[in-house]
C-alpha positions in Angstrom: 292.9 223.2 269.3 291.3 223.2 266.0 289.2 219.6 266.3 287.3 218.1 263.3 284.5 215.1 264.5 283.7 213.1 261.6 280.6 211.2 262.0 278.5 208.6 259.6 275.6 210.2 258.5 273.4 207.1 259.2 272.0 208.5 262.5 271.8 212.3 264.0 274.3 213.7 266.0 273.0 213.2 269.0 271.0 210.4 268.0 267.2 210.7 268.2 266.6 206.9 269.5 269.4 204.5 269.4 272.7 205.0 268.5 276.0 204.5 270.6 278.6 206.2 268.4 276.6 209.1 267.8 275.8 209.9 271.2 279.4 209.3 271.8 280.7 211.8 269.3 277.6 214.6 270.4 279.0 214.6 274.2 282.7 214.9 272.5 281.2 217.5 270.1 279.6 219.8 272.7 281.7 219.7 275.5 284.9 220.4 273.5 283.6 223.1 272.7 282.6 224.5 275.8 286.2 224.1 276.6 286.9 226.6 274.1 288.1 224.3 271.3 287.4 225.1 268.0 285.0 221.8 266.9 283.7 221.1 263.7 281.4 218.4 263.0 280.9 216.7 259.9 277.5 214.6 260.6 273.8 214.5 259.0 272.4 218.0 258.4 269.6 217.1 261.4 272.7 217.3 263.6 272.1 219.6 266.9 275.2 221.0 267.7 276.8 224.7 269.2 279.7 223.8 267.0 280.2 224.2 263.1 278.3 221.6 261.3 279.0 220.6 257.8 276.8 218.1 255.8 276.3 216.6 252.9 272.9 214.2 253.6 270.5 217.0 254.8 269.3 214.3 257.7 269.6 211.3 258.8 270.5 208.5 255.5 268.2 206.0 258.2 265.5 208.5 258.4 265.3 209.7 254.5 263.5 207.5 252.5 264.5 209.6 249.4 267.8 208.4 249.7 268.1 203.8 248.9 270.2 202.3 250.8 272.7 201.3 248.1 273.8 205.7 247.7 274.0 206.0 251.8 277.8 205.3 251.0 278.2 207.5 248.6 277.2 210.4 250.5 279.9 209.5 253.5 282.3 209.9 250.8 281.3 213.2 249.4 281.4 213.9 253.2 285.0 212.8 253.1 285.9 214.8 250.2 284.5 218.3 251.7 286.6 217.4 254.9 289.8 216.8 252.6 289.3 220.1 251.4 289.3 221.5 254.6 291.9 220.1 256.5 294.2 222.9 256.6 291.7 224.3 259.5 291.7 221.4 261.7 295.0 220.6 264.2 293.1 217.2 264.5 290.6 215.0 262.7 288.8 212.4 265.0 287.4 209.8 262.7 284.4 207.9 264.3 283.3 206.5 260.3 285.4 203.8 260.3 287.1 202.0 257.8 286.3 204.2 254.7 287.5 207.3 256.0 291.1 205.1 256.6 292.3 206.2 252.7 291.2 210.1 253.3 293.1 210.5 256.6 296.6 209.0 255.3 296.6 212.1 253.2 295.6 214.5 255.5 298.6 216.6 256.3 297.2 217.6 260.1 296.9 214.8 263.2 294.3 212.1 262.7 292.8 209.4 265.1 290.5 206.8 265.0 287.9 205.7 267.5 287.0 202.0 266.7 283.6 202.0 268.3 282.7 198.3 266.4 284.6 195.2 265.9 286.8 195.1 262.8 284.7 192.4 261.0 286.4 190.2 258.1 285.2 192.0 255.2 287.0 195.3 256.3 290.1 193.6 258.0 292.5 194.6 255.1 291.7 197.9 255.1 292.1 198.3 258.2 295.5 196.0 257.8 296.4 198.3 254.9 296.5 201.4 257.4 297.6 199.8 260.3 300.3 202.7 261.4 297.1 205.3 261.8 296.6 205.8 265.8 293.5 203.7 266.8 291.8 204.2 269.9 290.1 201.1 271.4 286.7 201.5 273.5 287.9 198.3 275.7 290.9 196.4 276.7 288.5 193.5 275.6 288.2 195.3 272.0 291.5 195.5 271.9 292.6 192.0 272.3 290.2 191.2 270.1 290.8 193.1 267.8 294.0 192.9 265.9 296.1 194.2 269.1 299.4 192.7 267.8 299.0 194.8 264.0 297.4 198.0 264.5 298.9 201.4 266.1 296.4 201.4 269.7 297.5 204.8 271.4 294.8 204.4 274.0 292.3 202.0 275.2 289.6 205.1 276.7 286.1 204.0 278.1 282.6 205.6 276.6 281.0 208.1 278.7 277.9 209.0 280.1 276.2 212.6 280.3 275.3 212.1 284.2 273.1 215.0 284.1 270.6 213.5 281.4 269.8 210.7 283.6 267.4 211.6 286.7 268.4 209.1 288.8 265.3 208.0 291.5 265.7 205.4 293.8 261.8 205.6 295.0 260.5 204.1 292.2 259.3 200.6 292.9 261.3 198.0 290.3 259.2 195.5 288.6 260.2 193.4 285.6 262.9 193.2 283.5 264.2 195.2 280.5 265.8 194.7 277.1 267.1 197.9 275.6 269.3 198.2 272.4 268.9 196.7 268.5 266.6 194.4 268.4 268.9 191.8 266.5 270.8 188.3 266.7 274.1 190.2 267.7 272.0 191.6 270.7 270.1 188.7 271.9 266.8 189.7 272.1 265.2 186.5 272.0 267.4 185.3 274.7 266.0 188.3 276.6 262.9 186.6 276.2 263.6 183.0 277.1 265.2 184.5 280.6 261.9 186.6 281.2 260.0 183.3 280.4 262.1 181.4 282.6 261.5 183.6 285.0 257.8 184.4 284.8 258.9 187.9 284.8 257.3 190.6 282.4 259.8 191.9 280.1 259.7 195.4 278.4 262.0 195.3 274.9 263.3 198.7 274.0 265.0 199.6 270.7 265.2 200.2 267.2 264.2 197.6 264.5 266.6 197.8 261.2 265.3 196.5 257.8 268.3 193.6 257.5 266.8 192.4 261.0 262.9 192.2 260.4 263.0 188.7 259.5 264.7 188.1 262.6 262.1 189.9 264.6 259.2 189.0 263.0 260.5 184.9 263.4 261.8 185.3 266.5 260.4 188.1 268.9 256.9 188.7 267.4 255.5 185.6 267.8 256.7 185.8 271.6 254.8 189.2 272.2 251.5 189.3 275.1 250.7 190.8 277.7 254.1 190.2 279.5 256.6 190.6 276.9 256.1 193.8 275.4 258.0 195.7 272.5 257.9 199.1 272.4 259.8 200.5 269.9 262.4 203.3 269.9 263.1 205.1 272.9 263.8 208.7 273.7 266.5 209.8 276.7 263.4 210.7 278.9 261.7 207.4 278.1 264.8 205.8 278.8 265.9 207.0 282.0 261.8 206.1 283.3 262.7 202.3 282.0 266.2 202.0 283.6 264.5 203.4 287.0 261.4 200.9 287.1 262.9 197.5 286.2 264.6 195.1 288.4 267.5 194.4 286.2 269.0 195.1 282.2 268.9 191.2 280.1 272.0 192.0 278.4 272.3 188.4 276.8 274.5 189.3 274.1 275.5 186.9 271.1 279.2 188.5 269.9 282.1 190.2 271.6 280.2 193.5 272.2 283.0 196.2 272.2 281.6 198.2 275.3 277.9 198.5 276.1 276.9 202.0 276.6 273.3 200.1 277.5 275.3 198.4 280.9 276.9 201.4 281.7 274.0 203.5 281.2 272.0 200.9 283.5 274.5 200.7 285.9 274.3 204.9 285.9 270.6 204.2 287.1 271.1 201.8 289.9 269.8 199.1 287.7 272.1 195.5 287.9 273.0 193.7 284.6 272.3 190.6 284.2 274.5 189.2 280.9 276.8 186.8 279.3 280.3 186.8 279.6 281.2 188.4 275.9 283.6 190.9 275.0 284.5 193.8 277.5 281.0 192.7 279.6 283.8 192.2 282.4 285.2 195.5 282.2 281.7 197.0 282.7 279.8 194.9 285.3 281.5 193.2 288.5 280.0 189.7 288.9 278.1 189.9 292.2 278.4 193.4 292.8 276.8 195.1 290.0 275.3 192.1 287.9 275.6 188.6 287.3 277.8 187.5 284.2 277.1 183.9 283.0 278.3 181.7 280.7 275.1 180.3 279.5 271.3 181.4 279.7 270.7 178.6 282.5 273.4 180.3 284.6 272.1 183.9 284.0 268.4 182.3 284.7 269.6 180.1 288.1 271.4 183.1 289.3 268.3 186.1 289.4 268.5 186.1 293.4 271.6 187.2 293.5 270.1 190.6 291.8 267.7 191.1 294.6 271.1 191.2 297.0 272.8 194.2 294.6 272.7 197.8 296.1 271.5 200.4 293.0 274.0 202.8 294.3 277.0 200.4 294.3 275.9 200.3 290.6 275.5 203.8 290.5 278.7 204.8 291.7 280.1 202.3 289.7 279.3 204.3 286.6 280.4 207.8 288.0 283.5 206.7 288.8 284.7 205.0 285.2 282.2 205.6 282.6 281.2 209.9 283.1 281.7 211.9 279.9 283.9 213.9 282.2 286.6 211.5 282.3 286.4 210.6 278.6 286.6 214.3 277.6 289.9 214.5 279.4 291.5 211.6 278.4 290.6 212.5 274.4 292.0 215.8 275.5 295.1 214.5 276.5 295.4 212.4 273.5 294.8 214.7 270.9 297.5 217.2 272.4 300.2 214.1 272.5 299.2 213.4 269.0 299.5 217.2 267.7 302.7 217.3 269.5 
């Protein structure tokens, strides 16, 4: 098949730090075409890819500080407008933008999907309302139900995937501490991350990205928390990443909104590391209470119930995330949805 990836060009393809969808849409991307599908990815010119990149922002909009914020949208939709003009070479376009590339694709002659990889918030709900016969994929059953399940065209509920191979897995590592990985945000809970760790009288490492609309929020309510114990450390690189996940006890995943999936749980789980979290969104469908994590209601509960980690086998967790969440099994089921969608 002839397969067109359309990215935002807010972040690389693959990211360089943080950044779930474009991770997501690098392992579709690559492995694709290793299968021998003709892939063409339209993402930030910093892109690393085997496959035919087309850009309009030369990297990252995040990363260029040439570019104010305010024009970042305007360069997705001269991205747009170069992959209207090409769409008589893809068989497929696999939108991963969201809601502004919804009026491009309903006059695109070839097969389109959509990957909704973040909730469909109230300021976009119409136009997403206003195309509600495009094919949607949710990342989540919970996504779905939360998500306007009832009004727009699902064709697939399919689960993110991991690149096992990226992830040196190594059970000798002694575990101490805990870890907070991800935006460092409200949404996130990173300052509940910290009250558990303080609870606890555990040391707490915080991994992840800062953006400019949360510094207030970091500078109010993490910085004034960091010593010794809690540390922030900034952005993290895979290799850095898979060292964290392999040295702490458990992943505070303390989240403040439905998160749609949670490619940090999986990710953890991947490592033999439990997640301890609150019951949000598709946390559920990622982490069995008791077997691979605790999932609370409340911070006390999440706090009250640490022993239980000390009880969780890493490779129950581990095997966990091979069998449901391996890039593998995403590939194939996109696979098989694209081909029912050309068909």
């Amino acid at each position: 098949m002839r397969i067109a990836q359309l990215a935002p060009q807010t972040e690389s393809v693959p990211p360089v730090g943080y950044g779930g969808t474009e991770l997501i849409v690098s392992h579709l991307t690559e492995d694709l075409a290793k299968k021998g599908h003709d892939v063409t990815l339209f993402a930030s010119g910093d892109s690393k890819t085997e496959a035919k990149l087309v850009s309009i922002a030369t990297k990252a909009l995040r990363l260029d500080d040439s570019i104010p914020l305010r024009r970042w949208q305007t360069y997705d939709l001269r991205l747009l407008l170069e992959l209207e003009a090409r769409q008589d070479e893809f068989d497929i376009v696999h939108n991963h933008m969201g809601a502004q590339a919804l009026p491009f694709l309903e006059r695109l002659r070839c097969a389109t999907v959509t990957t909704n990889h973040n909730n469909v918030k109230d300021y976009c709900a119409p136009v997403y309302l206003a195309y509600k016969n495009q094919p949607y994929v949710a990342i989540s059953n919970s996504y779905k139900s939360l998500n306007y399940s009832d009004k727009l065209n699902y064709v697939d509920t399919i689960y993110n995937g991991i690149d096992i191979d990226c992830f040196d897995y190594n059970p000798q590592i002694k575990r101490e501490g805990l870890l907070f990985i991800g935006r460092v945000c409200q949404d996130k809970g990173t300052s509940e991350a910290i009250k558990v760790a303080e609870s606890l009288k555990l040391p707490l490492t915080i991994a992840g990205k800062v953006d400019e609309a949360d510094r207030d929020y970091y500078e109010q309510q993490v910085e004034p928390h960091l010593n010794s114990d809690i540390k922030y450390i900034g952005e993290v690189g895979p290799a850095e990443k898979t060292a964290l996940y392999n040295r702490a006890r458990a992943v505070v995943y303390p989240i403040n909104f439905d998160e749609p999936f949670g490619l940090v749980m999986a990710e953890a789980l991947l490592l033999g590391t439990p997640v301890m979290a609150l019951d949000r969104g598709a946390v559920k469908e990622i982490i069995t209470d008791g077997e691979t994590g605790v999932v609370a209601k409340n911070l006390d509960e999440l706090t009250s119930r640490f022993s239980e980690i000390e009880k969780i086998s890493s490779e129950t967790c581990r095997q966990r995330a091979i069998n449901f969440f391996s890039k593998e099994k995403m590939i194939s089921n996109y696979e098989t949805l694209y081909e029912r969608l050309c068909n």
